[in-house]
C-alpha positions in Angstrom: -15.8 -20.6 -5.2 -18.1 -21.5 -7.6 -18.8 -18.8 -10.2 -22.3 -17.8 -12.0 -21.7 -15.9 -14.9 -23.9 -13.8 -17.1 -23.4 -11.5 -20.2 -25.2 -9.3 -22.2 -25.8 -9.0 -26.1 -23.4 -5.9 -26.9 -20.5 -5.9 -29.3 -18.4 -8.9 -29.3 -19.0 -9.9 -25.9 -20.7 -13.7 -26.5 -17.7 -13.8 -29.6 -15.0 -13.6 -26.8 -16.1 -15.3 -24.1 -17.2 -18.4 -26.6 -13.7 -17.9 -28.0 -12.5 -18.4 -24.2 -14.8 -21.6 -24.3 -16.3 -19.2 -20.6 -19.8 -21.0 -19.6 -22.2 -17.8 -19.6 -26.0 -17.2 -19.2 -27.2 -14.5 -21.8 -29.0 -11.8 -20.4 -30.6 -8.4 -21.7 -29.5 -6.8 -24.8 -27.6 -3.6 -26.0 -29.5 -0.7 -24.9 -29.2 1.7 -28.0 -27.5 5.4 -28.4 -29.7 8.2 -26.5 -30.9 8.6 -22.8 -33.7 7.5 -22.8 -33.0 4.0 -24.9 -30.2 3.6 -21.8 -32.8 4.1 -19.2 -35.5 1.6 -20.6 -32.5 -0.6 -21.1 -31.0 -0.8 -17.4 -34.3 -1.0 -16.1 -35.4 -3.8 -18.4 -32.0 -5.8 -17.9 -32.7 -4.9 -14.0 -35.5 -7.2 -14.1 -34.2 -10.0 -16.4 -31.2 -10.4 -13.6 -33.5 -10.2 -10.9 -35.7 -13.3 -12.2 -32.8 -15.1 -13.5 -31.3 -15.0 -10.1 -34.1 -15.6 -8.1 -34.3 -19.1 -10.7 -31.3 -19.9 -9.2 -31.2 -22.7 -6.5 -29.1 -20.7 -4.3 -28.6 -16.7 -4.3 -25.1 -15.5 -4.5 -22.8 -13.9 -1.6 -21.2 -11.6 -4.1 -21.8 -9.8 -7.3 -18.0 -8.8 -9.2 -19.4 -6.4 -12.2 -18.9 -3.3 -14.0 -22.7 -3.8 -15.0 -25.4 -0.5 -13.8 -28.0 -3.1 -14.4 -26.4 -5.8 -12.3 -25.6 -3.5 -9.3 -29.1 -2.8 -9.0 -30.3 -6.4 -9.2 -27.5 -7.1 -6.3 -29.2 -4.8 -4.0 -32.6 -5.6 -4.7 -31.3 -8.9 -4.0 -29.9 -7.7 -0.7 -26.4 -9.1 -2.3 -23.4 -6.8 -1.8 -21.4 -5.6 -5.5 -18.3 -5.0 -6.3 -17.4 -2.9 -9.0 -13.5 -2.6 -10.8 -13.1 0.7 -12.4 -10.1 2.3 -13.7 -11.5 5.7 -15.1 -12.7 7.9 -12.6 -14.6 10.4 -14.3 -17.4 7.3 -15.5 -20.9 8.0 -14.3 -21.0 6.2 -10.6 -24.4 7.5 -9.8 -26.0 3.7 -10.0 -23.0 2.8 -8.3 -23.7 5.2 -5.5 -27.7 4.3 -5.0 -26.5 0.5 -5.3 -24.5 0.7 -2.5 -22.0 -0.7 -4.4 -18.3 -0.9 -3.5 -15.6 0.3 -5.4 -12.5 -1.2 -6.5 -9.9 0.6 -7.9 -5.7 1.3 -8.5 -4.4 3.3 -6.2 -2.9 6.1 -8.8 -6.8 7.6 -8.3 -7.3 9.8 -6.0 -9.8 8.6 -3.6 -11.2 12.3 -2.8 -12.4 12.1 -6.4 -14.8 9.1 -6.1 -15.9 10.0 -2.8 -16.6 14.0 -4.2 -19.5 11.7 -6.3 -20.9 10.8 -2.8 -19.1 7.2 -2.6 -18.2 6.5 1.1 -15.3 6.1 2.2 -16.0 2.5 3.3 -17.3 1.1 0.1 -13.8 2.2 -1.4 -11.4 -0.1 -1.9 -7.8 0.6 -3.8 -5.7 -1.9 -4.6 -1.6 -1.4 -5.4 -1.5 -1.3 -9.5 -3.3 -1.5 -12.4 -6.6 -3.3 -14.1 -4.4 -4.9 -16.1 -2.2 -6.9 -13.4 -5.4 -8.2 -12.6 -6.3 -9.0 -16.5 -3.1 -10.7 -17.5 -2.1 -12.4 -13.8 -1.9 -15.8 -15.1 -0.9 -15.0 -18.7 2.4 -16.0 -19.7 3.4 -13.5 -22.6 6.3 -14.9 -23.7 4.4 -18.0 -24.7 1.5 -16.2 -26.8 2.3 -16.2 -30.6 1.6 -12.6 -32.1 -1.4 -12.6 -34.2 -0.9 -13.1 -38.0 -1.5 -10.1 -40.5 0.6 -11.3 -43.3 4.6 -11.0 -43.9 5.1 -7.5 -45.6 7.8 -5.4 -43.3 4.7 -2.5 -43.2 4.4 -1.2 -40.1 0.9 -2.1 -38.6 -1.1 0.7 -36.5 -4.1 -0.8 -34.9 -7.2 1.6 -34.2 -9.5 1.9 -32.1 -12.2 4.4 -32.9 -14.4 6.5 -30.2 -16.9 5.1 -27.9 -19.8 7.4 -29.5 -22.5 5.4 -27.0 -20.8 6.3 -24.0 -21.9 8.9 -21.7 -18.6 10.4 -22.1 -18.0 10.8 -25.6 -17.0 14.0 -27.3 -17.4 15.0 -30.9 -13.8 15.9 -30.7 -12.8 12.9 -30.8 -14.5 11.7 -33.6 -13.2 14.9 -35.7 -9.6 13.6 -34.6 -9.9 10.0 -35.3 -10.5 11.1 -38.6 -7.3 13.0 -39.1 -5.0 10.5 -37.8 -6.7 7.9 -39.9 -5.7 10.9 -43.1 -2.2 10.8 -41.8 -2.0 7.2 -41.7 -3.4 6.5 -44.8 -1.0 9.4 -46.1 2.2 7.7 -44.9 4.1 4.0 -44.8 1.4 2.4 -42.7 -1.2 -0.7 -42.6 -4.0 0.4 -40.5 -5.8 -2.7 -38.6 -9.1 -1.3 -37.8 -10.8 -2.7 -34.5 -14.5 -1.1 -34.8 -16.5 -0.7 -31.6 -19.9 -0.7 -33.8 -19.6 -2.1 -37.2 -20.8 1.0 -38.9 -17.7 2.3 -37.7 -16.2 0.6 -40.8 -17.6 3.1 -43.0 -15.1 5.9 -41.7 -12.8 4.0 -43.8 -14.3 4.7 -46.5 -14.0 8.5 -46.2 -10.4 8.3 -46.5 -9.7 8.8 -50.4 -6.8 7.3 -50.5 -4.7 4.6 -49.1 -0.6 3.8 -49.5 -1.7 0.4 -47.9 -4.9 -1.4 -47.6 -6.1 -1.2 -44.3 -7.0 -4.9 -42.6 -10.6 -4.9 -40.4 -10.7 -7.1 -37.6 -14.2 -9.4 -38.5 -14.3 -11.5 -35.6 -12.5 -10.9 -31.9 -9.0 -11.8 -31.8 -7.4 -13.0 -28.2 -5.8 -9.4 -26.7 -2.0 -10.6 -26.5 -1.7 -12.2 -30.2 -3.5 -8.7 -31.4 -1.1 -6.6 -29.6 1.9 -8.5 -30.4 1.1 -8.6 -33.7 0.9 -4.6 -34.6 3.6 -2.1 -33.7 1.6 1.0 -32.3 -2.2 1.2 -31.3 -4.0 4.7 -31.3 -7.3 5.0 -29.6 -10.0 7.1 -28.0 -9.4 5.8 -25.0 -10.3 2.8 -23.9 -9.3 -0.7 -22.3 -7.0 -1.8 -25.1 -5.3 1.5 -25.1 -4.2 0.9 -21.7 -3.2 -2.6 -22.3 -1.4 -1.8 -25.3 1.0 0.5 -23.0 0.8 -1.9 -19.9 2.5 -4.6 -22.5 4.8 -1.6 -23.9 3.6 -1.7 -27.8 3.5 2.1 -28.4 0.3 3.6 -27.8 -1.2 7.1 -28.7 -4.5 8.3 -27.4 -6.9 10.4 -29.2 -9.8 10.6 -26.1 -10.8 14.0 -26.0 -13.0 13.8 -22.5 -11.3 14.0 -18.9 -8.4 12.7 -18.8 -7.8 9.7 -16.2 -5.3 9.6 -13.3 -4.1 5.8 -14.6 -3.8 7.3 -18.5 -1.9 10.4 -16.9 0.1 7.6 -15.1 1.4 5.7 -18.3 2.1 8.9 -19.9 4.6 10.1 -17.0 6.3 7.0 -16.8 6.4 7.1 -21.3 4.1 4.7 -21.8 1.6 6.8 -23.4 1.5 9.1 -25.2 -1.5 11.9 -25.3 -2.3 13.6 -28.6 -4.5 16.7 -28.8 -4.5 17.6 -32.3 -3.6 16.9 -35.7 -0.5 18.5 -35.5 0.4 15.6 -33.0 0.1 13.5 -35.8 3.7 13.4 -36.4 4.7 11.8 -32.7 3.2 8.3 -34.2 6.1 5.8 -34.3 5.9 4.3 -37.9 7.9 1.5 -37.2 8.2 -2.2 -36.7 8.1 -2.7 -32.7 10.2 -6.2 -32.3 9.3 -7.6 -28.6 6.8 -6.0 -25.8 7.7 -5.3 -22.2 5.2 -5.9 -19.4 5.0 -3.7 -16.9 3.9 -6.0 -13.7 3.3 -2.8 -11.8 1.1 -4.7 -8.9 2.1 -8.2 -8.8 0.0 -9.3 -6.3 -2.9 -7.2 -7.6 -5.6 -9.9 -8.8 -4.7 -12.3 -5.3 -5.6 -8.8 -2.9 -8.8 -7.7 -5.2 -10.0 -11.5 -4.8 -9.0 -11.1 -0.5 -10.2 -8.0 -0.4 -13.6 -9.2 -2.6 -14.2 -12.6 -0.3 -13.7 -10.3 3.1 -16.1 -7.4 2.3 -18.5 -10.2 1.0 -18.4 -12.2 4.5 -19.3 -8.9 6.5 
């Protein structure tokens, strides 16, 4: 298959996929915090996919995204989407007036998506998780753990909240900032992974610090970055999820609905869910020696693509 791939201007999306050496087309911008910025966003990135596609010599049969913006385009376009999720309490309204199909593990409960007014035919589960898709081809053993430096510190990295997503809480800002206290407090190096980069500055209410905490500059390839640190809190998140599909310990601080693949990891111990301060203390301050993938669907990322090339063909 030949592949068309576009991106848009947010975060460190263009740093990783140059770092991947990916061929991409820029298109649109980020959209800003607030309603009405995200509105005038989707519909102006809308119309930039629409014309960049309809540049195109030939239109394409399928459109893979987790984009609003490019669901939209797809059915203007008369061009069926696919969309992977892995958190089922995201916003599918687009999703739903696109006409979009959804793909998704199988640990969700399909009554949930179609209670949004999905159909039942534009679901589509698959058997495991995201990240069998994500690291199908990687060979783990192979990657060499990212380099922070040879002091025996244990390293936490954090991921702060998503405070532009529709499903942010304040709560979970309030206890970011205690567990970064608690870290700072004890026998830690915090790596810092900002989602904005005037998220550094919560650093700097901290007033003290038994180690200087290390902030990631520039994207650093998922594996090396997970192999390199021995625990990983978040507010949720992608990397939170890979860091306990690879078995580094991992500690959520997400204070919004909890997801069916997060209360997955956590029955099988792969997670761990902490709900206030006083959790603090459950934080493994020590160095983890080796991850241990968890290959829950093996076959996942060759059924998606099947199931992907079928639905396209109908």
């Amino acid at each position: 298959h030949s592949l068309l791939l576009t991106a848009r201007d947010y975060g460190d999306t263009f740093a990783i996929l140059d770092s991947e050496r990916a061929a991409y087309e820029p298109v649109g911008a980020s959209f800003g915090k607030g309603a009405r910025r995200k509105l005038v966003g989707l519909a102006r990135r809308t119309r930039q996919l629409i014309s960049f596609l309809e540049r195109q010599p030939g239109r394409p049969e399928a459109v893979v995204t987790a984009s609003r913006s490019a669901a939209i385009a797809a059915r203007r376009l008369g061009v069926p989407s696919f969309v992977i999720i892995d958190y089922e309490h995201v916003d599918l309204r687009v999703y739903r007036l696109s006409r979009s199909h959804i793909v998704f593990p199988s640990v969700i409960d399909a009554r949930l998506l179609e209670r949004k007014g999905i159909r039942p035919e534009r679901l589509m589960p698959f058997a495991g998780l995201k990240e069998d898709i994500a690291f199908a081809d990687v060979d783990f053993d192979a990657v060499v753990p990212h380099e922070f430096g040879d002091d025996a510190v244990p390293r936490v990295l954090f991921r702060p909240p998503a405070e532009e997503s529709h499903y942010h809480r304040s709560e979970s800002l309030d206890l970011a900032l205690e567990v970064l206290r608690h870290l700072a407090a004890h026998d830690a190096r915090v790596v810092f992974s900002p989602r904005y980069r005037r998220q550094v500055a919560y650093l700097e209410q901290i007033s003290a610090w038994s180690h200087e905490p290390i902030v990631l500059e520039r994207p650093v390839a998922v594996v090396a970055l997970l192999k390199g640190v021995d625990a990983v809190v978040s507010a949720g998140g992608t990397m939170l999820r890979e860091a306990a599909y690879l078995g580094v310990p991992a500690y959520s601080i997400f204070r919004g609905s909890s997801g069916a693949v997060d209360g997955y990891l956590a029955s099988i111990g792969r997670l761990s869910l902490l709900e206030s301060p006083a959790d603090c203390a459950r934080i493994r301050l020590a160095r983890t020696e080796r991850i241990s993938p968890l290959r829950v669907g093996a076959t996942a990322a060759d059924e998606v693509m099947r199931m992907i090339v079928e639905r396209s063909r109908r």
